[in-house]
C-alpha positions, 0 to 999 in steps of 0.5 A, spaced: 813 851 885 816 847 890 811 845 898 807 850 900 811 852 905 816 855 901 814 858 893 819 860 889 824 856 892 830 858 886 836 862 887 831 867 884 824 868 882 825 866 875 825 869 868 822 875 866 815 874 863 813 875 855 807 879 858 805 886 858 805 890 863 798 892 861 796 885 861 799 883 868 796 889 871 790 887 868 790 879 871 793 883 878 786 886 878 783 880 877 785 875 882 782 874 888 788 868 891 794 871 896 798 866 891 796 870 884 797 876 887 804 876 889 806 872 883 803 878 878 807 883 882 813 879 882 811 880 875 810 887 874 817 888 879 822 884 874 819 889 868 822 894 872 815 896 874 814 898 882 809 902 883 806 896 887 810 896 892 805 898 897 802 892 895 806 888 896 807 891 904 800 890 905 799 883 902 807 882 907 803 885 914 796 882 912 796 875 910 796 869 914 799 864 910 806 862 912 809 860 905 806 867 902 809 871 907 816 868 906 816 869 898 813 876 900 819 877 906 824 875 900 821 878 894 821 885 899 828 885 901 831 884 893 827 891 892 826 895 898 830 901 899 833 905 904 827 909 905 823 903 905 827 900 911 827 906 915 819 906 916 818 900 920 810 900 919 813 896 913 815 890 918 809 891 921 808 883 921 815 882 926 811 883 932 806 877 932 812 873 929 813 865 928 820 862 929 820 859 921 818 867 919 824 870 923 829 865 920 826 867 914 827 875 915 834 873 919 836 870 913 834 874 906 835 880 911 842 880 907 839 881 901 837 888 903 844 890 902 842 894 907 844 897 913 837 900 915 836 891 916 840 892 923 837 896 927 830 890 925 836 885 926 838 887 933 830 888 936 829 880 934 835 879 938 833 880 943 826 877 942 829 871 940 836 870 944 833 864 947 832 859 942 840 858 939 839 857 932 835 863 931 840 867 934 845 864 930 841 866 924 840 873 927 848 874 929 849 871 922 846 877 918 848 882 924 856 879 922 855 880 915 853 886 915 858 889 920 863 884 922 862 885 929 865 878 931 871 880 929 872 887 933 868 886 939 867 878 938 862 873 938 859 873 944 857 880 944 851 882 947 845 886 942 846 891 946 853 892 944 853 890 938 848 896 937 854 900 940 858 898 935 853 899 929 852 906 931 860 907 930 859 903 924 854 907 921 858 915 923 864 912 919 860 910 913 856 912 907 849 910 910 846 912 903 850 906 899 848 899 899 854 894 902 855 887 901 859 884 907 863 891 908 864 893 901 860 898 897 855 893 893 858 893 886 856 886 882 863 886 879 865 885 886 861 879 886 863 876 880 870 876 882 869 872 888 865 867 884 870 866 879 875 865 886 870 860 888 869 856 881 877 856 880 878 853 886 872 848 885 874 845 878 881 842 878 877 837 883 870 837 880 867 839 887 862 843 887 861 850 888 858 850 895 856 858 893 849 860 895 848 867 896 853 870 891 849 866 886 843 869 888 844 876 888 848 876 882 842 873 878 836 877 883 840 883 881 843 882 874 836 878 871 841 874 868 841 867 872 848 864 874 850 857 871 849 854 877 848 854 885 850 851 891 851 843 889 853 845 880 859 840 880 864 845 876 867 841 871 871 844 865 864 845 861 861 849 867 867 853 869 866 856 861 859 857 862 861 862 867 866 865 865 862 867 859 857 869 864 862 873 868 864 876 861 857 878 857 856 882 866 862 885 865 860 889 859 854 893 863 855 899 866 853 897 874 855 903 878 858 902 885 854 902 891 847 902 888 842 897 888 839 892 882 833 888 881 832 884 875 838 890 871 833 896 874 836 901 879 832 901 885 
């Protein structure tokens, strides 16, 4: 664990317990911390189990500590569903938000691959407009979703990138999970890994590669060989591309959203 304002702080949520889910059921129903709670459920999510998913929405909008919130606000984006986003009850917690919180779901808000995320993105815009890093977050997110700078530009007010976003959703499957502009699809991430680790290792620089590394190691449970400062070396680039291989034999379907190999 790594400070009390940021748990779990890896490029995912760790290995896949050797517990039962009868056992960590049993400890959930055991303990008493905000803490525990969350990590038995982050258990029970990585065997494939989200029954407890309203669990996880209630301990998000009740708790009052910081660091917990924010595993809880990362935790919720790698496993929500369409249908998840669209009740905003479950963001209840947005309303009495801190800066640091509204970084946090700014910034895991990708992960949702989501585009039901943009309409929560715009309304924290428009609260948050005056303080420049936050907005700077927020318009990060709302690009990588609709890459609106490139066709209304960067200075486009929340309102009109709400315009934009309307257009955007009528021209594409509101039911599929995109990465960027694209149909999710991990292959598509492996590709631009690879592309990033081919550039990096005749100089041995790092791989300066953060989200893809993540994603592909949250949705695949198979953990990628290495993060945003790993110096790629010869050693390294064979560890990935064995990576990229033992990936590409599983049947992933286009557009479709994993948590730890499980379709959601």
């Amino acid at each position: 664990m790594v400070g009390s304002r940021n748990l779990m702080n890896s490029i995912w949520f760790g290995e896949k317990t050797t517990l039962s889910q009868a056992e960590i059921t049993e400890d959930l129903l055991k303990n008493h911390t905000e803490r525990d709670i969350l990590f038995d459920l982050i258990e029970l999510y990585k065997i494939g189990d989200f029954t407890q998913k309203p669990l996880l929405i209630q301990l998000m909008n009740r708790t009052k500590d910081e660091a917990v919130l924010n595993l809880c606000i990362r935790v919720f984006f790698a496993i929500a569903t369409h249908d998840d986003l669209r009740d905003s009850n479950n963001l209840r917690f947005l309303s009495k938000g801190t800066e640091e919180m509204v970084d946090t779901f700014a910034s895991a808000a990708t992960t949702s691959l989501s585009l039901e995320v943009v309409p929560y993105l715009l309304a924290l815009l428009e609260d948050w407009n005056e303080i420049d890093d936050t907005a700077i977050i927020i318009k990060d997110s709302l690009d990588f979703f609709l890459d609106y700078e490139a066709k209304i530009g960067e200075e486009a007010t929340a309102e009109e990138i709400g315009d934009y976003y309307v257009e955007y959703c009528n021209e594409n499957d509101s039911e599929s999970y995109y990465f960027q502009q694209n149909v999710a699809f991990p292959g598509d991430l492996t590709k631009k890994l690879v592309q990033r680790a081919m550039i990096a290792a005749p100089n041995e620089e790092p791989l300066k590669m953060e989200l893809i590394p993540s994603l592909l190691s949250i949705l695949t449970r198979e953990k990628v060989p290495g993060d945003y400062r790993t110096i790629m070396n010869a050693s390294y680039y064979k560890k990935m591309m064995e990576y990229i291989d033992n990936l590409s034999i599983k049947n992933w379907e286009k557009g479709q959203k994993y948590f730890y190999g499980y379709k959601l």
